[in-house]
N, C-alpha and C positions, 0 to 999 in steps of 0.2 A: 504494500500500500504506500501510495504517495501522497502526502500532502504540502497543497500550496498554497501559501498564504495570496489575496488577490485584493490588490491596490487599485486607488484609481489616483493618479499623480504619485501623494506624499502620505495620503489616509488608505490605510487599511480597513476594507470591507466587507470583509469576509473571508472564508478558506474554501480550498476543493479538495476533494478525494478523489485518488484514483486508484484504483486495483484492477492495477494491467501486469500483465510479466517484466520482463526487463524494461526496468529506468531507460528514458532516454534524453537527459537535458535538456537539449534546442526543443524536442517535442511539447515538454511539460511547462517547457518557459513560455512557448507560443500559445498553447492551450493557456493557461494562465492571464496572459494579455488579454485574448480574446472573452476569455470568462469573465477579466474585472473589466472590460469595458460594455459588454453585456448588460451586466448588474451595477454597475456606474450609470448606465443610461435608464436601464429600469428606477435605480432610486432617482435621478434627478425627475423623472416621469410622473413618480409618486409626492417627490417634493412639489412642483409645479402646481397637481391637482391639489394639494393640501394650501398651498399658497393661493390656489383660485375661488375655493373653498370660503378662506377668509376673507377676500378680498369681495365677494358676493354677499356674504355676512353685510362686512362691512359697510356698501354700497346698501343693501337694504335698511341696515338702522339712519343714513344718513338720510334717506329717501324718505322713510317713514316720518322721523326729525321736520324735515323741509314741510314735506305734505301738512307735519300736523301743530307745529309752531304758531302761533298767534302773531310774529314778533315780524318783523321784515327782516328777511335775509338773501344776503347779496355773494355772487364773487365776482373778482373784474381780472381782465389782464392788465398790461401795462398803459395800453393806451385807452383804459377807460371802458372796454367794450361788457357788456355783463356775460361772464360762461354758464354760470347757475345764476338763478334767482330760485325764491319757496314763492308758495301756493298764496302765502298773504300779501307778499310783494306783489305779485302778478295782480291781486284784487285792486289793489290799489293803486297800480300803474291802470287797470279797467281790461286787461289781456285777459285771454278764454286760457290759454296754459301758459306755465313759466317758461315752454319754450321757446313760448315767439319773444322774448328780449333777448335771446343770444342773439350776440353780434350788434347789439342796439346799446345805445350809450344815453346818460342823462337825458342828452340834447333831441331826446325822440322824447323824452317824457316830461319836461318842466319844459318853461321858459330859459331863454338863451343866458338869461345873467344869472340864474340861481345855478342854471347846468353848469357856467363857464368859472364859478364860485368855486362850485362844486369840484370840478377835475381840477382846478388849482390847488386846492386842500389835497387832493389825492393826491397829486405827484408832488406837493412840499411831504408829505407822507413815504412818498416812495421813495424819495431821493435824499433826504435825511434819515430813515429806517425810523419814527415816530412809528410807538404801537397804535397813539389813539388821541384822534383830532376830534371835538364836539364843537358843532356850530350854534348859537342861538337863534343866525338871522339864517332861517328854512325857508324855502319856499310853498307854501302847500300844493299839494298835489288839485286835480280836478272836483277829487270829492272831498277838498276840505281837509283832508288829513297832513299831517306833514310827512317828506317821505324818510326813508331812512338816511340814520346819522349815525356817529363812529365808525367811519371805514378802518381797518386793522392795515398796514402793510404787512410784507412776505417778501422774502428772498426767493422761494420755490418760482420756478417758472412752471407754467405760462402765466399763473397766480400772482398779484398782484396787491393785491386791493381786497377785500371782505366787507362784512357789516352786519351787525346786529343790532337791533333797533324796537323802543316801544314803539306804535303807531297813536298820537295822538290827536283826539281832535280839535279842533280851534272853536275858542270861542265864540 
């Protein structure tokens, strides 16, 4: 009986048996390769799905989050565009889903000098790394509410910008 221990690089993954007759080195060495890379490939396969796993997890509590939040919530890239918005955002921008604002920026949703306020605060945010800018002077949205404040910066690309926010309404 033979045994080989079977690598993949520098990490040891396992062993194999063999009970053949006569040793043959070059044979057992190449058997070997071809076994740890085999089973190098099977666990990266298994690591993957376990990796996709959570990351489906994960996308469904943030989803559920957005859906079920009260609060406005935002993400922007760097030039202001929104990637997500939540379900309360959307109500109060007056959109049927949160994903007709991707790719749409303040200046689809406010007037020009609240919007152009607005992505100035963002990018003194982005460009000094400020976690957290609050305005007083908001513009109200169409139905009166004001819209969201505290944009967060982020170093993460294509992320930019965030925001979490009460929705309040004007007197």
């Amino acid at each position: 009986m033979v045994v080989e221990a079977l690598y993949f690089q520098r990490e040891q993954i396992g062993f194999a048996l063999f009970e053949v007759g006569t040793p043959d080195e070059r044979t057992y060495e190449a058997l070997r390769r071809y076994l740890s890379s085999a089973l190098q490939g099977t666990l990266l396969v298994q690591r993957v799905q376990e990796r996709s796993a959570e990351i489906a997890r994960q996308k469904y509590i943030l989803d559920t989050f957005m859906d079920d939040v009260p609060d406005s919530i935002y993400f922007k890239d760097r030039t202001g565009a929104f990637t997500k918005i939540n379900t309360a955002l959307a109500t109060l921008f007056d959109l049927d889903h949160p994903a007709d604002a991707i790719g749409k920026t303040d200046f689809d949703f406010m007037p020009a000098e609240f919007a152009q306020a607005k992505y100035d605060q963002e990018q003194t945010i982005i460009q000094t790394d400020s976690r957290c800018y609050r305005s007083k002077n908001q513009a109200p949205a169409d139905n009166g509410r004001l819209p969201p404040r505290c944009p967060f910066a982020t170093n993460m690309e294509p992320l930019s910008a965030r925001s979490l926010s009460r929705a309040i309404l004007r007197p």
